[in-house]
N, C-alpha and C positions, 0 to 999 in steps of 0.2 A: 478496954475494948479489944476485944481477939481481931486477928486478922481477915475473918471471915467477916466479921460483923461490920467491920472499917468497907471492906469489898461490896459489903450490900449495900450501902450508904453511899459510896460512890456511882454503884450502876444505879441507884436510885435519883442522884444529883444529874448523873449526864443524860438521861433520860431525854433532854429537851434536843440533845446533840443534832438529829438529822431525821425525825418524825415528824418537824412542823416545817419541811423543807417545801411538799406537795401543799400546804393547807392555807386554808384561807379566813382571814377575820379583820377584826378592827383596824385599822394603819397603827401602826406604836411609832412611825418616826414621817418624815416630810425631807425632800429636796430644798437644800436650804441656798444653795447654789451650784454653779454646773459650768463649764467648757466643752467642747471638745465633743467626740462621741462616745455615749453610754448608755447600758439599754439595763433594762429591769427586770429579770427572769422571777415571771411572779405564777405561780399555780402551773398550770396548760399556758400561759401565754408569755412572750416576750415585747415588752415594749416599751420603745426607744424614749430616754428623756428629754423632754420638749419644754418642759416650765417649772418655775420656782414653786415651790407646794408641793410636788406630785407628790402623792403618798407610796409610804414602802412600807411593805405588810411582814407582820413574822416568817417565816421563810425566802423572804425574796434574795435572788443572787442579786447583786450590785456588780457590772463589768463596764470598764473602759477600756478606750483603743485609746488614740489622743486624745485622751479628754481628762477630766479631773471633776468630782461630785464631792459635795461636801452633803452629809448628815443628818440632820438633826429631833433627837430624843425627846418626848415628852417632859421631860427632866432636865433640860439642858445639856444634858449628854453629845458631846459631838464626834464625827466620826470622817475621816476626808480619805475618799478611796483615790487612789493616785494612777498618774496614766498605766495601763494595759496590767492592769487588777482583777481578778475577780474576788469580790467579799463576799461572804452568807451572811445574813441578818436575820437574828432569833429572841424574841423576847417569852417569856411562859412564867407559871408558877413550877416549881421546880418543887419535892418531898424529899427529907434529905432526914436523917436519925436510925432508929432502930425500933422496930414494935410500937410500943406505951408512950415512946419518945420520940413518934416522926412530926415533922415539922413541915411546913410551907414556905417558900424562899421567893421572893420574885429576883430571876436572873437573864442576864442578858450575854448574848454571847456572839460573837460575830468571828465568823471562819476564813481567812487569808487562804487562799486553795494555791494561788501564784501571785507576785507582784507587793504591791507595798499600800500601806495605812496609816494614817495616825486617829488614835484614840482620846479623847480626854473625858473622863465620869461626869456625871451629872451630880444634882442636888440632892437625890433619893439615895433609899438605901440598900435600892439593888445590885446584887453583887455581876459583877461584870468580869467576863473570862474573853482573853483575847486568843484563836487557835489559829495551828497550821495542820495539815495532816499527820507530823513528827511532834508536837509540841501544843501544853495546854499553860497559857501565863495568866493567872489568877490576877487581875489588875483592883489595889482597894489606894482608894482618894490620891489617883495621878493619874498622868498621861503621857506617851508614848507611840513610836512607833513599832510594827509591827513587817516583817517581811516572807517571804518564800521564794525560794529559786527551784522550785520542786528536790530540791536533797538539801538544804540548807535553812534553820528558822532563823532568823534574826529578827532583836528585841533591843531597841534603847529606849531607855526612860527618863524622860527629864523631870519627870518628881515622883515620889510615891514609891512603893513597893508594887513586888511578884512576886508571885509564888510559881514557881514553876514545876513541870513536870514533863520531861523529855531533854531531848540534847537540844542547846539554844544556843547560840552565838549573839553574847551582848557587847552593845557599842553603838557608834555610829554604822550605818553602812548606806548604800547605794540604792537606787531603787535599780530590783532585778529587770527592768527592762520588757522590752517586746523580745527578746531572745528566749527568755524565759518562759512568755506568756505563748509563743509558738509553741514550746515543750507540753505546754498541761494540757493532760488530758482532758480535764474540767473544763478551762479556757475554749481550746476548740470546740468541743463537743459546744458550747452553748454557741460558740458564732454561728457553726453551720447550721444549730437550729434556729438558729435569728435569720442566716440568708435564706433558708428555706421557708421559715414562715415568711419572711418578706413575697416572696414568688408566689405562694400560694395565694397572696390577699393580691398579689396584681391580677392574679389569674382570673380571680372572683367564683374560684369553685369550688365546691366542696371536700370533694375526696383530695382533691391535694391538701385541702387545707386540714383533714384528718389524718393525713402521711404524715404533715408536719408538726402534728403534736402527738404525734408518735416520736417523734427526735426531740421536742423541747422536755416528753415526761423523762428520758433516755440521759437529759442531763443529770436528774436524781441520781439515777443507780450506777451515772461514773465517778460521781463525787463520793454516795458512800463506801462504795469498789475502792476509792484510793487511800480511805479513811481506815478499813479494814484491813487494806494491806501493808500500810506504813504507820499505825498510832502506835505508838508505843503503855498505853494505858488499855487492859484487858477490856475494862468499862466502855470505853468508845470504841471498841469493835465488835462488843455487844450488840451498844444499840445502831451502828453500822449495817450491824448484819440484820436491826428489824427494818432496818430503812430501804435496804436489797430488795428484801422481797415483797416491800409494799410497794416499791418501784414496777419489779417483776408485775406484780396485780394490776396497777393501772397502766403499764405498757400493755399488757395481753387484751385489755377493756379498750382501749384506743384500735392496737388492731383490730377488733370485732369490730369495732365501727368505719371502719376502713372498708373490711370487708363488704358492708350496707352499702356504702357509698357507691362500689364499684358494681353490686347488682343492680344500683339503682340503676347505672349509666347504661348496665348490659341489655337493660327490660328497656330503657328510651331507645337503644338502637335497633333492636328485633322490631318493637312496635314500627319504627319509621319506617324499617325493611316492611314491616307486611303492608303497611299503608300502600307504600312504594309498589310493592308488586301487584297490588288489588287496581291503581290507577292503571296500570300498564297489561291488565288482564291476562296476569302470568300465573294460573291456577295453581299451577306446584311451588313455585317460587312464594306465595302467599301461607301455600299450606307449611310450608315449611320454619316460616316467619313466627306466625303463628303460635306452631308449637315450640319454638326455642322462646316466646314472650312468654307460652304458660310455665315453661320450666323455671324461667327467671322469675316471676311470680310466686312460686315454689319455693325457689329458693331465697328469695325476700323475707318471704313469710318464718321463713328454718332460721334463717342468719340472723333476723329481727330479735326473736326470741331468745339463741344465744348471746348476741350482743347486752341485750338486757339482765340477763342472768349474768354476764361477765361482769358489768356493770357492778351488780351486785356483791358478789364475789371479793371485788378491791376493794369494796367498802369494810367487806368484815374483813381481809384483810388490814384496812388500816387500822379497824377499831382494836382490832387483836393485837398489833404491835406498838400499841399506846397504852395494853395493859400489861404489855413486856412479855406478853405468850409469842414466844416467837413460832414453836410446832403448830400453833393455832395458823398464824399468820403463815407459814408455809404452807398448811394445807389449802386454804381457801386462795391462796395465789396459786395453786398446783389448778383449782380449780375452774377459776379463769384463765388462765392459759387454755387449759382442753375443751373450754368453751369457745373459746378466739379459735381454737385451730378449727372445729367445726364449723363455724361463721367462714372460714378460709376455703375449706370445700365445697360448702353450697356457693362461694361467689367462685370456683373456679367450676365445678357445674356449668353454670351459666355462661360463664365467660367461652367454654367449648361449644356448647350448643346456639352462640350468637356469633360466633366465629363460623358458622356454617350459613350464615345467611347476609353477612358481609361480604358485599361486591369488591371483587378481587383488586388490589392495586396496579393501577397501571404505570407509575413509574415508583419506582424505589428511591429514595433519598440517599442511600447509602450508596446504591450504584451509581448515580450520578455524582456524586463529589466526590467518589473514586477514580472520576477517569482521569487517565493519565494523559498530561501533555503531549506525551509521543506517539500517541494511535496515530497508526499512519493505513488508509485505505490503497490497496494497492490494485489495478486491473493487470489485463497480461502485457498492453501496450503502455503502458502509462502509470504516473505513480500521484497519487492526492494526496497530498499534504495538509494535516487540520491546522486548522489557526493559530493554534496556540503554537505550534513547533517551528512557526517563520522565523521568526529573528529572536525568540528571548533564550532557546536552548542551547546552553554552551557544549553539553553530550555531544548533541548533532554536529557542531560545530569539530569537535576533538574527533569525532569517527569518520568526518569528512578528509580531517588530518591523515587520520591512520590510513584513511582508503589512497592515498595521493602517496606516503610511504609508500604503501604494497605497491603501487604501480609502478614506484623509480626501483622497486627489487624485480618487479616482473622485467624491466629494460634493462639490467643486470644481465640476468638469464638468457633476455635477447642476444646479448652483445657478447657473450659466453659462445652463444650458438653460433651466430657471424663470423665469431674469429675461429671457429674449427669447420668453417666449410670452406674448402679450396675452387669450388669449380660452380659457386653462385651467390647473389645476395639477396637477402628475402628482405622486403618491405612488410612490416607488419604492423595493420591498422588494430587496434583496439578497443571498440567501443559501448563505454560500459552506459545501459538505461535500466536499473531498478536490480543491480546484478548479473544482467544477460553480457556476455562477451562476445563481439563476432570477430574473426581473423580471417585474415586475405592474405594469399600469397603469389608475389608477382613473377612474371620471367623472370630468370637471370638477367642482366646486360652487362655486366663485366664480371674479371675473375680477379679474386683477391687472393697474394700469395701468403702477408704477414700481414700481423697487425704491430704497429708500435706504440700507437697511443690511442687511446679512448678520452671522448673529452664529452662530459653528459651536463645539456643545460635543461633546469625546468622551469618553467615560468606556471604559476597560478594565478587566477581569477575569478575574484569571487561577483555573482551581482545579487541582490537582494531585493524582493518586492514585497508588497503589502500582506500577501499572500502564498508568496515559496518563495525556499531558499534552494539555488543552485551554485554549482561551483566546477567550473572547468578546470583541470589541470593538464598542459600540454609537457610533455618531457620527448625531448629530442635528441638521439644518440648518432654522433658522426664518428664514423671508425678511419681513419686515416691510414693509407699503405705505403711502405718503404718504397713505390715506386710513385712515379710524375703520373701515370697513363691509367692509373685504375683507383675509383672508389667504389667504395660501397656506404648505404646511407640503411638507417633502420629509424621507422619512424613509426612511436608508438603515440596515439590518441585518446587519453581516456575522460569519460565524463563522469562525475561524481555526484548522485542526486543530494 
């Protein structure tokens, strides 16, 4: 068998690899027990396990946080996804040969993306392959575990053989942890689409709940994205790349109907508006209304029709990359996408023309939880202090500091100025309210020849109410003369709001 013919036979076998990851059919295995939390990414939907039985369909991801799922196989096959895992689970007929010689295989295959497994075969005689995105382990009559740390496979076996194909690290090892399970790209992408569909079913509405399976289809095309860029077998980046852009096909079909959703909302709010303005015999206000409900109308009608043609579209994309045309299936995802984008401008259409008959907001959300603690209302006599900046700001507090500083520099400069005047002493009052200074300057009554000492005390005082803080700070400068018969006093006052 030449190289080429060995090549066919393989892209022929992996075939099943990441095409029946979106699809839906029979259950091939059942929840055979459970802890902890784990949800079931099956088709469009995400959902969480609640009981012994549940069924798991060929393509469903299998994920835990703390939690631990065990398996099990129509065959007795079992399979125990370990805490903060995501697994893929795939059962199919598989063609595998050459020409005159292709065959039918029933195989099973289940994909470690991050985190840890154990595997053990069942009674049948389907061939069973254990994967990571690096690494594909042929598993025939044993069982073993299975790992990924996103750069690392690991594989111990405690009976049986593998066949392996890629770089593997056998042995015991560790389960890679929620460390790991942070890193994958896979991993995340399906949480956030589990928290978002969770939100959308509280909400009980529809367009969210079409945003959010726009993120659960989105988990397909990051799993075969990781598969394409790290397998090391040509074969599974094949059919990688047909799983891309069947992904691509049913994300662009999900947004058209996105798009539906959100004219529906834009044609309810016009209509209310014209109702609105017809009660309150506002003739323009009505006509206005009016025509933004027929445009949304309009645009219902454009967006409907692309949606549905998108719709279509992914289909033959899928049917296309089940018969390995992958140019087929790029073209018909080329062509759902340019049908979503159309469905996107008839709903932004609308969404301008119902934006012109919505009454204006009167408070903004974003500005009120912007206001800042320290707005402070000032008149020219007076200073109002909001509520919030009475006693919890330590700012106010430090700047009140600083200001009681400058004040013992400004009695500095005072007493600078006292000691080089010979023939007066100036009392000088300073009284500060929101910034303002006023200064008074009194008769001499004695003369001062020297100075020898300066002696400067300050006393502060804070008091604090419900609703404002104040803070007095007095600083008093007594300048003492080489003689009995003469002083001088300089006495500064200041108040600090």
């Amino acid at each position: 068998m030449t190289h080429r013919t060995l090549f066919n036979v393989v892209l022929i076998i992996a075939a099943g690899l990441l095409l029946t990851i979106d699809a839906q059919g029979a259950p091939i295995a059942k929840i055979s027990s459970y802890q902890g939390d784990a949800v079931i990414h099956s088709g469009s939907r995400i959902i969480p396990v609640t009981e012994i039985g549940q069924p798991v369909n060929s393509g469903d991801f299998v994920q835990t946080k703390k939690g631990e799922v065990e398996i099990t196989f129509s065959d007795g096959a079992i399979t125990k996804i370990r805490p903060h895992t995501n697994g893929l689970i795939q059962e199919r007929e598989e063609k595998g040969g050459f020409w005159l010689f292709k065959t039918s295989n029933p195989v099973r295959r289940i994909t470690c993306f991050v985190g840890k497994l154990w595997f053990k075969s069942g009674t049948s005689d389907r061939k069973n392959y254990l994967q990571t995105p690096t690494a594909v382990c042929g598993i025939r009559g044993s069982d073993g575990d299975l790992g990924y740390d996103n750069i690392n496979t690991f594989l111990n076996m405690y009976s049986g053989e593998a066949g392996i194909t890629g770089k593997v690290l056998r042995g015991f090892f560790e389960d890679p942890g929620v460390g790991a399970a942070t890193k994958s790209q896979v991993y995340q992408s399906l949480q956030t689409a589990y928290t978002k569909s969770q939100e959308a079913q509280a909400t009980g509405q529809v367009l969210y709940a079409a945003k959010a399976k726009v993120d659960v289809i989105q988990v397909v095309k990051v799993a075969a994205t990781e598969l394409i860029e790290k397998s090391p077998d040509p074969a599974v980046k094949e059919i990688a790349a047909l799983a891309d852009v069947t992904a691509d096909a049913s994300i662009a079909a999900a947004k058209a109907d996105v798009a539906v959703e959100t004219i529906k909302e834009q044609k309810a709010v016009a209509s209310a508006a014209a109702v609105q303005a017809q009660a309150q015999a506002d003739e323009e206000a009505a006509a206005k209304a009016q025509e933004a409900t027929r445009i949304a109308e309009a645009a219902l009608a454009a967006a409907e029709t692309a949606a549905q043609a998108a719709a279509s579209a992914a289909e033959e994309a899928k049917t296309a990359a089940d018969a390995g045309e992958f140019e087929t299936a790029k073209a018909a995802a080329r062509t759902a996408e340019s049908l979503s984008e159309e469905a996107a401008q008839k709903a932004e259409e609308s969404t301008k023309a119902t934006e012109q008959v919505m009454p204006p907001s009167t408070t903004s959300t974003e500005a009120v939880t912007s206001t800042t603690e320290e707005e402070v209302t000032t008149t020219e006599d007076e200073v109002t202090t909001t509520e919030e900046v009475v006693t919890t700001t330590e700012e106010e507090t430090t700047t009140s500091e600083e200001e009681v500083t400058t004040t013992e520099e400004q009695t500095s400069t005072t007493e600078e100025e006292a000691a080089t005047t010979e023939e007066k002493t100036t009392t000088t009052e300073v009284t500060t309210t929101t910034g303002e200074v006023t200064t008074s300057t009194a008769e001499p009554v004695t003369t001062t020849t020297a100075v020898t000492s300066t002696t400067v005390t300050t006393s502060t005082t804070r008091q604090t109410s419900s609703s404002t803080t104040s803070t007095w700070a007095t600083t008093t400068t007594r300048l003492t003369t080489t003689t009995t018969t003469t002083t001088a006093s300089t006495t500064t006052t200041t108040a600090c709001p």
